[in-house]
N, C-alpha and C positions, 0 to 999 in steps of 0.2 A: 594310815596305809594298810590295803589286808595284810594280811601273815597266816600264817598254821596256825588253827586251831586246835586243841587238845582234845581228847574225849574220851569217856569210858564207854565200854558196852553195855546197857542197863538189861537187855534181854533179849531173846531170841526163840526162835522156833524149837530149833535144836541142831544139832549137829553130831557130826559122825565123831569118832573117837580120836581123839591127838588134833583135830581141826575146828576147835570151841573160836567162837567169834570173841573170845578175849585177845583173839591173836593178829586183830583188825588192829589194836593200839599200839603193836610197834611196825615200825618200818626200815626193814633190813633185807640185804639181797638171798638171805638165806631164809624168810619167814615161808611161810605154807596159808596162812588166813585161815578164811571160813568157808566150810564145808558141809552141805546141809545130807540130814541123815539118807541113808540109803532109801529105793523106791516109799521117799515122803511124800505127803500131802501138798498139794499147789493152792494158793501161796506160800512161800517161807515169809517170816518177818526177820528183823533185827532192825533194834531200837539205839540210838547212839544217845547221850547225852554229854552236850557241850561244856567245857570250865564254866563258861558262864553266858547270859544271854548276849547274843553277838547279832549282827548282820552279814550271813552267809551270800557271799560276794562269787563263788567258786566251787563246784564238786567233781574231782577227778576218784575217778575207779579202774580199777586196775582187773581185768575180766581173767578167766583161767583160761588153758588153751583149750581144753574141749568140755568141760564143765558149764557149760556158756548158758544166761540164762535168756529168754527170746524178750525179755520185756525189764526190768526195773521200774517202780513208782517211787517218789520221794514224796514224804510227808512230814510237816513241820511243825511244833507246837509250842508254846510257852510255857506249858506244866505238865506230867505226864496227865493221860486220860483216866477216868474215872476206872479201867476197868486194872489199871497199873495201881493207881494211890485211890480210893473212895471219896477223900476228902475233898479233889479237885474233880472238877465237871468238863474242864475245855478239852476237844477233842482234836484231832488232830487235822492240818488244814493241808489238802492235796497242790502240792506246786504243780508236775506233773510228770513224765514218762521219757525213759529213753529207749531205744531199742539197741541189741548188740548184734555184731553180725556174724555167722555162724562158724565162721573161720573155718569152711569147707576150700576156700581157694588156697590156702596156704597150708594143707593138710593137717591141720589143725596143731603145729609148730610155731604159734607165733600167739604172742596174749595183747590184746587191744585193751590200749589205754583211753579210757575213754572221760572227756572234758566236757562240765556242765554248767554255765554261764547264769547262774542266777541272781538274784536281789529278795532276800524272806529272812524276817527278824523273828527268832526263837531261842528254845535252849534246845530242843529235844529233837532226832532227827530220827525220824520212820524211813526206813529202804523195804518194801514190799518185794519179792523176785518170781517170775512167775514160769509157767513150765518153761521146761530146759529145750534145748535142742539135739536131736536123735541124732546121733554118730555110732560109728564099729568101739571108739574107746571108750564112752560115756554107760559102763554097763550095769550101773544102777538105777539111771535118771535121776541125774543131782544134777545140784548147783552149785556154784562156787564163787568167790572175792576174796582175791588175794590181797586187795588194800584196797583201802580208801582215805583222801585226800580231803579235809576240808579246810578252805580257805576265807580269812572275814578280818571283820575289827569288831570292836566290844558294841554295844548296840548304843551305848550312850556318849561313845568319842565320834561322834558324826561330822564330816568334814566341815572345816568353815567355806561356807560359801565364797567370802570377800576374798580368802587366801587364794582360792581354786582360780578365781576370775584374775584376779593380780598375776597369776603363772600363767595363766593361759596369754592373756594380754602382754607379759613379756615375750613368748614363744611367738608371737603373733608378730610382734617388729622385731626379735633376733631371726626370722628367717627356721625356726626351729620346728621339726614335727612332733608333736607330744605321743606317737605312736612309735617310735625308737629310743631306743631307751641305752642310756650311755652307761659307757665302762663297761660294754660286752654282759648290757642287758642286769649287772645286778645295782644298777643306779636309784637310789631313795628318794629324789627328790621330789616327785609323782608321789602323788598323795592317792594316786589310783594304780598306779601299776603295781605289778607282784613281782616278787624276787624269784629268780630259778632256784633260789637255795631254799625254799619253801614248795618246787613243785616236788609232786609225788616223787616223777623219775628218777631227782637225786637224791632221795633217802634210799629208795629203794637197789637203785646198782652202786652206791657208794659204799666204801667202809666204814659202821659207822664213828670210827676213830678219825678217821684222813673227814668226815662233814662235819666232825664236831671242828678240827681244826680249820676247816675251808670256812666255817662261820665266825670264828674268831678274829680269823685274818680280812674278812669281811667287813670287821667292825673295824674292826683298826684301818683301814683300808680309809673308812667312811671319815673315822676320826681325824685321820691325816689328811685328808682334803678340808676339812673344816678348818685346823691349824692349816692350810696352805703349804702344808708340804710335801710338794706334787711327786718329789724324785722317789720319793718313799711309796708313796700312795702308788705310782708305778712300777715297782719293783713288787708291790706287795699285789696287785691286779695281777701280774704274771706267774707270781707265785701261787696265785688262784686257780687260774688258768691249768698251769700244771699239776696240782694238786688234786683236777677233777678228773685227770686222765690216770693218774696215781690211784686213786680212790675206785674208780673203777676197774682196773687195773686188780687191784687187792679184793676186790668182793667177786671177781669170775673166780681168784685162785678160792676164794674160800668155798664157792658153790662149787671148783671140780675136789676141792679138798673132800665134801663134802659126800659126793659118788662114790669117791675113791671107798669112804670108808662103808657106805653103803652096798659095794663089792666087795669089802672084806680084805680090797689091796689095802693094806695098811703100810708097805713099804713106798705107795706112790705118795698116798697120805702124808707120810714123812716129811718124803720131797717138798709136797707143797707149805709144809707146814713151813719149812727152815726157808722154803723159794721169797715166802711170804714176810717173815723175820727177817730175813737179809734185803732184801726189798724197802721196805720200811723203813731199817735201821738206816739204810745210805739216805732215802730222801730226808729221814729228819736229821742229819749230820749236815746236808747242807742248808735246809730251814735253820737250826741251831748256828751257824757258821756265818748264817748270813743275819741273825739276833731279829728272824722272823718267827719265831717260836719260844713260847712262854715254858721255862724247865719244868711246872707243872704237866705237861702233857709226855714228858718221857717216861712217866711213873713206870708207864707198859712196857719201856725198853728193855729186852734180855740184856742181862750184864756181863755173858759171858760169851758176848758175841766181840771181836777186835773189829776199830774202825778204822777203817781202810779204805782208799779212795773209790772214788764213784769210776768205775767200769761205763765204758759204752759201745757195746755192740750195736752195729749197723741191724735194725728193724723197720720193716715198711709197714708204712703209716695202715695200710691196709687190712694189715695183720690185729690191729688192736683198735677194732671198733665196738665202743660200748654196747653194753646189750638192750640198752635203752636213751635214746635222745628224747631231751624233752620236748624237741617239736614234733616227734612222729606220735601218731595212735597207734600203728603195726609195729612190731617188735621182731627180732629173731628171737626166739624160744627155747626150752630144752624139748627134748624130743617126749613123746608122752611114752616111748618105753622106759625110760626112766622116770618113774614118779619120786615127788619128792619126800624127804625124810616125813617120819610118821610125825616125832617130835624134834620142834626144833630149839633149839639151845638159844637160850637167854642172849639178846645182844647186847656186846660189850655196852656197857655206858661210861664211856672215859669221864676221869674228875671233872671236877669241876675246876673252870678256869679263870684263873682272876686277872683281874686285867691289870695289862701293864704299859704303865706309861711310855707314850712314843715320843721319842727325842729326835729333835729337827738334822737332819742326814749332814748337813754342817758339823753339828757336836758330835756325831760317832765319831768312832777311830777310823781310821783310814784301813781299808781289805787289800791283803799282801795279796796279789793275785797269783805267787808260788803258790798259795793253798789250794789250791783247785786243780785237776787235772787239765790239761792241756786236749783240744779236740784238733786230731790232724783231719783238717775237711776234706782232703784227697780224697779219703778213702771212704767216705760217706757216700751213700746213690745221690746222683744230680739231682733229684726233684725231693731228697732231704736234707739240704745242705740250707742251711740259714743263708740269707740275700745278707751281699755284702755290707750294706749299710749296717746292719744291724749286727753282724761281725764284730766290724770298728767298735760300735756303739758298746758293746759288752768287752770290748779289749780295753777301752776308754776307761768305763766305770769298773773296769774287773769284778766282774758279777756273773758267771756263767749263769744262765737261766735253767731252771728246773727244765729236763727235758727227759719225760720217763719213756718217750719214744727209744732214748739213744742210753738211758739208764736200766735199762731191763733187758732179761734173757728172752728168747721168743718159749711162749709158757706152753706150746703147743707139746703133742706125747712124745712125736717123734724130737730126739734134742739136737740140736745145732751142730755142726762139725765144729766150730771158734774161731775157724779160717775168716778174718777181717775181709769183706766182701764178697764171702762165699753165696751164692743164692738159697734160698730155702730149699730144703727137699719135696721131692715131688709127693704128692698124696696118693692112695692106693688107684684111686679113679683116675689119676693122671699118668700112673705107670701103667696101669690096662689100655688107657685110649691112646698114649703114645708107644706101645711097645713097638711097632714097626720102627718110627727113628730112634728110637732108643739101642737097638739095636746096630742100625749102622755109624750113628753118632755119640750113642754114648749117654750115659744117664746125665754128666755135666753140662753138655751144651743144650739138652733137651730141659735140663731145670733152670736154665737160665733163661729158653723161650717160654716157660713157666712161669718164670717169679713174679712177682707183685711189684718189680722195682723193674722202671722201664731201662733202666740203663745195660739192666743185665739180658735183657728181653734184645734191644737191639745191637749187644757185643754177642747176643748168641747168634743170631742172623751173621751177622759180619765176619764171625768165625767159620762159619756155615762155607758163606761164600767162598770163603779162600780158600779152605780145605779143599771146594769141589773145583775150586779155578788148578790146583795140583795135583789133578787125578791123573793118573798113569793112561796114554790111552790104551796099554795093555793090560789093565786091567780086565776080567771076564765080563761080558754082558749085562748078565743078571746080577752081578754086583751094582753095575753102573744103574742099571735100573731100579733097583736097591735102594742105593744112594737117593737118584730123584724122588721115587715117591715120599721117598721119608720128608727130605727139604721142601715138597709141596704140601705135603700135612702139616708141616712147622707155618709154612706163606700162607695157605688159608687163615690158620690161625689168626697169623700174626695182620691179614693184611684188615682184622677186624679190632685193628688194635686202635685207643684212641689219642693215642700218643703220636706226632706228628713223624717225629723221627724214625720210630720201630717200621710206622709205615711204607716211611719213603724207603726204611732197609729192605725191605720183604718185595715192593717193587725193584727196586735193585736188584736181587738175587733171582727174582723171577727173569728176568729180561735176560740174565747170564745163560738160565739154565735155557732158554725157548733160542737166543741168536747163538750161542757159543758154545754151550754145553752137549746139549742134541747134534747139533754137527758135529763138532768133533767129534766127537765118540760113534756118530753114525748111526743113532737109535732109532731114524725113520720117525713117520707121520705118525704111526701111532703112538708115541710119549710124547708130541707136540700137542697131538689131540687132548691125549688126557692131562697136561698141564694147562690149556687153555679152558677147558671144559670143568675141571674141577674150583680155578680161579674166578673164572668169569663172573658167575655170581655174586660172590660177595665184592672185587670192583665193582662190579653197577651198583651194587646197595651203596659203597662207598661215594656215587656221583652223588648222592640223596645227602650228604651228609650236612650239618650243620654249621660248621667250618669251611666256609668260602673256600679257603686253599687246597682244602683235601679234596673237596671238588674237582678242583681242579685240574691237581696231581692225578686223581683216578680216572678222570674223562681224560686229558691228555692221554694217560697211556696205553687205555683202552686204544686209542686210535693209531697211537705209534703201533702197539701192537696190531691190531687190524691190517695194519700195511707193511708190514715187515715180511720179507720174503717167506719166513718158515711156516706165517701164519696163514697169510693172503692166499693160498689156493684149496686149504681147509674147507673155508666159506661159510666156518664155525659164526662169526660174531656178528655177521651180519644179520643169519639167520635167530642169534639170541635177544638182537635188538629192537628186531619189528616184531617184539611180543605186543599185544595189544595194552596198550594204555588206560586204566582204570579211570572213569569221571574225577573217582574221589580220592585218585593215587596223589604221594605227599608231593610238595610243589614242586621242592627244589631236585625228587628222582624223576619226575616228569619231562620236566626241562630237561635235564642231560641229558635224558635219554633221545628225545625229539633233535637236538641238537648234535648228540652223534648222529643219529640217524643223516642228518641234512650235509654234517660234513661229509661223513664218508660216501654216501650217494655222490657229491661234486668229485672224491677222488674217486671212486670204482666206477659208479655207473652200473647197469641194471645187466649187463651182458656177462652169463659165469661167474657170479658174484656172490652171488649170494644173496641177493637183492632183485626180487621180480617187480614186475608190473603190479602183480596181482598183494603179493604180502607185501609191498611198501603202500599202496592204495588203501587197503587195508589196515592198515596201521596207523596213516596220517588219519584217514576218515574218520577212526576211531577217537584221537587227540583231537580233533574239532569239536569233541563232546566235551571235554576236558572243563574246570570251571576256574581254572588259572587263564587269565586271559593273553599271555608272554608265551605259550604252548599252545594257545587256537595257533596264534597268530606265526609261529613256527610253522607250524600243520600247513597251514596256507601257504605258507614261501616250499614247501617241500611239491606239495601237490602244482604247483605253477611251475617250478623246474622240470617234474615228471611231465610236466601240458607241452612242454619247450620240446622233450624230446619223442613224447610219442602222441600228441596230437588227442585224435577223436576216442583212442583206446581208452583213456580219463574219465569220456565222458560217463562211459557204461557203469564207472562206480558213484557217480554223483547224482541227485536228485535232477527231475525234467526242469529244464529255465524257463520257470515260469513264474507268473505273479506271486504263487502263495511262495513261492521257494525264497522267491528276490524281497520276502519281508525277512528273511534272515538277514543280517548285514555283513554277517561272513559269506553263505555263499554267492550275495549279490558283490562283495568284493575279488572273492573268488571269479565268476562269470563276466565281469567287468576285466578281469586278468587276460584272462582267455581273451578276449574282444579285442585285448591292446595285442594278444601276441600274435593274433592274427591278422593286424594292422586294422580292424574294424573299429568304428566307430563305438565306444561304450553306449550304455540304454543313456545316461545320465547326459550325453555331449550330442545323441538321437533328439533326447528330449529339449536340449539349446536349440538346436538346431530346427526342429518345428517350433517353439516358440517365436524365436529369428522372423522366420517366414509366414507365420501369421500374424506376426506385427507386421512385415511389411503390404502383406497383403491387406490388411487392414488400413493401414496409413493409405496404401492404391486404391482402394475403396470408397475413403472418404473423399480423396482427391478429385475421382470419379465423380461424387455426388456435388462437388463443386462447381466440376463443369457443366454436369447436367443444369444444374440450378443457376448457372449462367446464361444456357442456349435457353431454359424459358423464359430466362428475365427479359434476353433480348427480343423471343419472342412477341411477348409482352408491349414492348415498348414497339417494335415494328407493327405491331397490332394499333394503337394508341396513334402513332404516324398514321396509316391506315385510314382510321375511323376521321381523325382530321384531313385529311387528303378529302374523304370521299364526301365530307361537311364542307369542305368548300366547294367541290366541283358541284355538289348542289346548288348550293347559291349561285354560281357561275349560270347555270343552267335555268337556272330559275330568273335570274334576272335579261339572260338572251331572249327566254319563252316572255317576259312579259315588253321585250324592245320585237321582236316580231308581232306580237300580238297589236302591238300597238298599230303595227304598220300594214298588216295582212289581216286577213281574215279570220278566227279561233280554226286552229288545227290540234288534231289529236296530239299529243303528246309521245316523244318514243319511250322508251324503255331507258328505263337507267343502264349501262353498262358500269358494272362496278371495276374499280382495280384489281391487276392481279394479286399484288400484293396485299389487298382489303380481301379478298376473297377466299387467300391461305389463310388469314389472322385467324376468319370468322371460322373458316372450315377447321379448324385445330383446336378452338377454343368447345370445352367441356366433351371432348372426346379421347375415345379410348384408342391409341393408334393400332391396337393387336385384332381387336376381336369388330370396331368399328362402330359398337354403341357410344350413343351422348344422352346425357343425363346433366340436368343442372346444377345435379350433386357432386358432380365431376368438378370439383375444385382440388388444389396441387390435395390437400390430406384424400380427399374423396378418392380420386386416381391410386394413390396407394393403397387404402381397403381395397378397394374393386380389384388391383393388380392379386392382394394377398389373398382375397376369399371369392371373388366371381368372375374372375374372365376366364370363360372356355378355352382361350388358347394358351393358356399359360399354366404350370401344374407346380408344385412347391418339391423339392429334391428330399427324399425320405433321410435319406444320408446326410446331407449337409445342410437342410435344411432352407435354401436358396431358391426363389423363385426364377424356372429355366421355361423358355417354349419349350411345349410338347412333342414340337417336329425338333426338336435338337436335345433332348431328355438322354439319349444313348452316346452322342458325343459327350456329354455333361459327365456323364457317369464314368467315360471311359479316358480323358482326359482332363477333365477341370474340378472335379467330384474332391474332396477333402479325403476321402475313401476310395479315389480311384483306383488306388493297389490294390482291393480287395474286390475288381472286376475285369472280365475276359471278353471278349469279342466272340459271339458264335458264328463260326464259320456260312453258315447256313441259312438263318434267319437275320444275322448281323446284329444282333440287340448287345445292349450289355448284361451277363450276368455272372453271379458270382462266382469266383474260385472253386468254390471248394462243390459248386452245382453242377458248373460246365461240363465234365464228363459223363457226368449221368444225364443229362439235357441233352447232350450229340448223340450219346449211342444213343439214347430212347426213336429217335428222328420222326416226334410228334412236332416239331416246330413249321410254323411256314416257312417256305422260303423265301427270302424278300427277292426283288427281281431290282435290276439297276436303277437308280436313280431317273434317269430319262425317260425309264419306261413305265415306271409304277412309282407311287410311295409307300414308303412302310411305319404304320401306325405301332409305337413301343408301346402304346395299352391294348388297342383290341388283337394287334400281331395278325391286321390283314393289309391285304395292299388294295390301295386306290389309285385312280386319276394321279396322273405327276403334276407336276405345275403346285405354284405358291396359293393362290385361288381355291385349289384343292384342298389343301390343310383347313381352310375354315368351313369349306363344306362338310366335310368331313367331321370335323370337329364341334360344329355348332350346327349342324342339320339333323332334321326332323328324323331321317331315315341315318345317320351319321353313328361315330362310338358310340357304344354301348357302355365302354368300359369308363366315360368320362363324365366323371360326377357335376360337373360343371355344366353340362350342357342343358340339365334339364331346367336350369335357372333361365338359361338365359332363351329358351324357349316362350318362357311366359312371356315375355317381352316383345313387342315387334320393334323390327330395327328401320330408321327412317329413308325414307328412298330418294327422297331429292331435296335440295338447297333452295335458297329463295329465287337463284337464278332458273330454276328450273333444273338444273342437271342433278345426273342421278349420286345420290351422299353414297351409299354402297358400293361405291366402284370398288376395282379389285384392289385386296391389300397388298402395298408395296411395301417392303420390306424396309426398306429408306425410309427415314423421318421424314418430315414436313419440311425440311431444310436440306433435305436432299444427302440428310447425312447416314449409313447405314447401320443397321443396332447391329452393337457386338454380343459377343456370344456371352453366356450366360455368366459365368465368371468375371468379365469385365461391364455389359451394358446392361444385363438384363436384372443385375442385382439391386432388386426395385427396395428402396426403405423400406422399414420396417414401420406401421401405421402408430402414430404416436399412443394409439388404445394397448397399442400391443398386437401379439399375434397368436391368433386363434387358432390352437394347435388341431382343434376337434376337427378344421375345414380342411386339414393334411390330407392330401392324395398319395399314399400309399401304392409303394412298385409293384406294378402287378406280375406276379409270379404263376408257371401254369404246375 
């Protein structure tokens, strides 16, 4: 297991006088260490050599407070170097470097312990130090180590491998972490962990009389759990426990003993000396008492001291915190106007202690529990008072427990009055900052909202109170105002206090003095002002707090106050609450705040408030940034209540609703809010709502092409009747011509007269019913390219992409269109065009004017008028002299179109609008929406709306 290593200094650079790096080998709270010479040479060395070759496991260093050096190197070696011994060669092998930090933040009042984690087998240890760090107190450029720490095992007891796996593997199914380390950390049975009674800290702030004894008892501690006797091994853990707060305790008196005599107070000096002997002599009366202490260690006992029971003054825990914990690296320090002694006095080395046999707590005698003094807990502060259990548990086994909290005088200069629950006296900096209540209240009530012990902290408040609930109201004015400020300077205080109770007193007393206090007495808006204005603050810091309930307490009464008559016309808290909200402000002062905000806005409302349009807008808008997602989403229920009440005014603080806006998902939920409070359709139930309807329009679509593909099927087969109809009346014909023939003379022959209904089949069949051409490529696929890409009278919809005739293109657009919302009717010319044209298109008044249907037509591509009549549209549109503007026409130019049928009559008669079946085509939405060519559709043959 590691442990402390031992080590001499072999050499060094040099050092300044009374500060020789001999003084690295002890460790006491009154050493000074190594000190390198005044403005020396950089590098310093010092060389350590180990008892013996070990494996260095651990390096702590203990830095000065402005001495600091910017760099340390360590280097490690197995022999000294050739330039140390001649005879050896191996040089020294660099592990590597720490850095210290310049203890500029702590005004250089605080010495950093600094911990180095390494694995290097040697005897010999090099620390290289390298330039210092520039300070006002460092006024020679030196360097300094006050201790050093090294931690290992011998280099040839190396752990057993199988043992380590075996514990681990037990840890592993007892549920156990091997990174906790039991009996309050000095447990041995880790083969790898380190004892606290081996770190640096505790040689260094212990006395070192009370660590030689805390390691005895250590062992025995060890030994008694070996024998299984637990009730001992417990008593003797606790006795440890105490013993380190004892031990510390004793090495501050020896360092102020130590000033003392370094000012030349030799009468203070005294004090501590006997503070220190009488100290000592009560805790080893009850080690001895309790046959936890071996009689060898009383050697140092004065013998002319009388033993006398153990005294317990009430001291808070506060008051006696070591000057070094082993878990921190920052320390509190002595200040560097006091440097320390030049030289320092040998430290005690208590005997040597022999060990003594521990007997199973059964064979003791049985402890008269008269021996002991008696603790009345009454009178102890509530948060030092042992938990009942544990009471019992020591009135059971009659064993008071070592308690140098309640066994010690307070060691501070100023001394105690002795009065059993009296508070501490105030310090010089707390009778300057509180002089104002001090004077109306009095130095006792003010040092008990001072003390360290919350009990007295909130009996001073409560005192406070009652005093001011029996004010005369004839008292003078400026007394009374007197009074408040003081009891507010106490409430600030207090209401940063982290004790749940002190708080809720100081809310208490506030509430007296703003509903009860002020009025009665009549002191006006201005002492409501300044008691809410000087509180306020630190309550809101208080919503932020850590503790759910204080939360709570503090947001509640922010708000009771908010609406309490004497506050509410102020207009004070409304206006401190919509302070702007930082992205990265802490979570939980976020929320509250946002959440006052939302309640008091439901009770006041934006009229004389305190609360506008403008700084509540501002505020929430600001909390949408926020990166707590519980406070966007506040943000947004504030701003939808402010939409409730003032409408479009909202909008002016929010981005335009628009697509790139509505990729936030706040304020597309936002804009979606508005929608509903307007009874509007949201975008997202817009967007159902057209998919809705182009499903169904689509399903009317195909329905459509059902029927179509029905009237040609019947076509089809009426055609098929037809052709056989008019195959028999042949033969009929033919066999009459050859029974005349027989009987008369050869006569010419008439003309066939075909069927009507043989005459529509043929007349329909590989024809285009629009434009009038036949082609024998006009098969059903054939008819839809031609519809898609060449017939002059038909033009593809730019918008929706639908093939519509060109004489009904501006109805299309302005009722069936997919896009029809985004077209107007001009008055003038009649066409459709768009919104956002149409007024610059009228005023300009370059348009033609279309003339009435009856008397003219009006072409939507060339925007002239022609010939009315149906006749006309294809004149127009497929003639030689015809649109200009229609890309189609010039195809179908190359082509001539057929002029009569095999009966002679002319195939070009006028296009009637009505099918072949006498049925009429609908309008472009519903009949004209020709398939799409199974090739696809060729976007490049698109007729683009012509615009002037």
């Amino acid at each position: 297991m590691p442990h402390k290593i031992g080590f001499i200094v072999v050499s060094s650079s040099g050092h300044e006088d009374g500060f020789s790096a001999k003084e690295l080998m002890v460790h006491a709270p009154t050493i000074n260490g190594w000190r390198s010479p005044r403005l020396c040479q950089y590098p310093q060395e010092v060389v350590l050599q180990m008892v013996e070759r070990c494996r260095i496991r651990k390096l702590q260093l203990l830095a000065h407070q402005y001495m600091i050096s910017s760099k340390i190197e360590f280097f490690i070696s197995e022999n000294l170097p050739e330039y140390f011994a001649p005879y050896k060669s191996e040089r020294f092998r660099r592990l590597g470097y720490v850095s210290l930090s310049n203890n500029e933040k702590t005004g250089y009042k605080a010495r950093e312990l600094k911990s180095v984690y390494v694995d290097a087998v040697g005897q010999y240890l090099k620390l290289t130090f390298h330039k210092n760090y520039v300070n006002r107190y460092n006024l020679y450029s030196q360097v300094a180590l006050v201790a050093i720490n090294i931690i290992g095992e011998p280099a040839d007891a190396s752990n057993d491998t199988n043992h380590s796996s075996r514990e681990k593997l037990i840890d592993h199914y007892l549920g156990n972490n091997p990174d906790d380390s039991a009996l309050d950390g000095t447990y041995t049975g880790k083969p790898d962990l380190i004892s606290p009674l081996d770190d640096l800290a505790f040689d260094m702030y212990q006395d070192p009389e009370v660590a030689q004894i805390i390691r005895k008892l250590d062992e025995k501690k060890h030994e008694a759990v070996r024998q299984e006797h637990y009730d001992h091994a417990k008593k003797l853990k606790q006795a440890i426990a105490d013993l380190q707060k004892v031990g510390e305790r004793l090495g501050r008196y020896e360092v102020e003993k130590r000033c003392a005599v370094e000012r030349e107070d030799y009468d203070l000096a005294k004090q501590k000396k006997q503070q220190m002997e009488e100290y000592r002599l009560k805790v080893y009366q009850q080690l001895e008492l309790h046959n936890l202490l071996d009689p060898d260690l009383l050697i140092r006992r004065p013998p002319d001291l009388p033993l006398e029971p153990v005294a317990y003054p009430t001291t808070s825990p506060q008051q006696k915190r070591p000057l070094l914990s082993p878990r921190w690296d920052k320390t509190e320090a002595e200040s560097p106007e006091l440097p320390p002694p030049e030289k320092p006095p040998e430290a005690p080395s208590p005997e040597p202690i022999a060990a003594q046999a521990i007997s199973p707590p059964a064979a003791q005698a049985p402890i008269s529990t008269e021996a002991f003094p008696k603790i009345n807990v009454e009178f102890l502060p509530y948060d030092e008072r042992p938990l009942p259990t544990i009471r019992k548990q020591q009135q059971e086994e009659g064993f008071p427990y070592l308690d140098p909290e309640m066994n010690e005088e307070d060691p501070g200069d100023t001394p105690r009055s002795g009065v059993v629950g009296e508070p501490e006296p105030l310090t010089e900096k707390a009778l300057r900052e509180a002089s104002s209540a001090i004077e109306v209240f009095g130095e006792g009530l003010v040092a008990g909202a001072y003390s360290k012990t919350w009990s007295y902290r909130e009996d001073s408040l409560l005192a406070i109170y009652k005093k001011m609930t029996e004010v005369s109201t004839n008292t003078p004015k400026d007394d009374l105002k007197n009074l408040l400020r003081g009891a507010i300077f106490l409430i600030v205080r207090a209401i940063k206090d982290i004790v749940s109770s002190v708080f809720q007193a100081s809310l208490k007393l506030l509430k007296m003095i703003i509903t009860q206090y002020i009025p009665k007495h009549k002191l006006g808006k201005q002492e409501t002002t300044y008691c809410v204005e000087r509180t306020f603050p630190n309550l809101l810091s208080r919503t932020g707090d850590s503790s759910a309930r204080l939360r709570v307490a503090a947001a509640n009464f922010i708000q009771e106050m908010a609406l309490c008559n004497e506050v509410k016309p102020l207009q004070i808290i409304p206006a401190h609450l919509v302070q702007p909200v930082k992205p990265n402000s802490p979570t939980h002062l976020a929320m509250s705040q946002v959440e006052l905000v939302e309640r008091l806005l439901k009770e006041l409302g934006t009229d004389n408030t305190g609360f506008t349009v403008d700084n509540v807008m501002r505020f929430a808008t600001g909390a949408l940034e926020h990166r707590v997602y519980e406070v966007r989403e506040t943000a947004l229920r504030i701003i939808l209540d402010m939409y409730r009440q003032h409408r479009a005014v909202i909008l002016d603080y929010l981005p335009p609703d628009d697509a790139n806006t509505r990729k936030n998902i706040l304020y597309k939920t936002l804009f979606d809010g508005f929608a509903k409070i307007d009874g509007k359709l949201t975008e997202t139930e817009i967007r159902a709502q057209r998919k809705t309807a182009t499903d169904e329009a689509e399903k009317q679509k195909k329905d459509e092409i059902k029927v179509l593909q029905g009237q040609l099927a019947a076509l089809k087969d009426m055609q098929t009747e037809a052709q056989a109809v008019k195959e028999k009346d042949n033969d009929i014909q033919k066999s009459k011509a050859q029974a005349e023939f027989l009987k008369k003379a050869p006569q010419p022959p008439k003309a066939d007269t075909p069927d009507d209904h043989t005459s529509v089949a043929n007349y329909l069949d590989n024809l285009c019913i629009f434009c009038g051409e036949r082609d024998e490529s006009f098969t059903e696929e054939g008819l839809d390219l031609h519809y898609w890409k060449r017939c002059p009278m038909l033009t593809r919809c730019e918008f929706c992409k639908q093939v519509v005739e060109i004489a009904s293109l501006t109805e299309h657009l302005l009722t069936e269109c997919d896009k029809k919302d985004n077209f107007d009717k001009c008055p003038r010319c009649c066409e459709a065009l768009p919104k956002d044209e149409l007024p610059r298109h009228v005023k300009g008044k370059a348009c033609n004017p279309a003339k009435p249907e009856k008397v003219a037509n009006h072409c939507p591509l060339c925007h002239e008028n022609f010939t009315p009549g149906e006749e006309a549209w294809k004149v127009h549109l497929m003639g030689k002299d015809g649109c200009r503007m229609n890309l189609r026409r010039a195809q179908s130019l190359n082509k001539s179109m057929p002029m009569q049928s095999v009966s002679g009559r002319p195939v070009a008669a006028p296009l009637n609008r009505s099918g072949p079946t006498g049925m009429k085509l609908r309008s472009p939405l519903v009949g004209s929406k020709i398939p799409t060519p199974r090739g696809g559709m060729n976007k490049s043959t698109g007729r683009t709306y012509a615009k002037r």
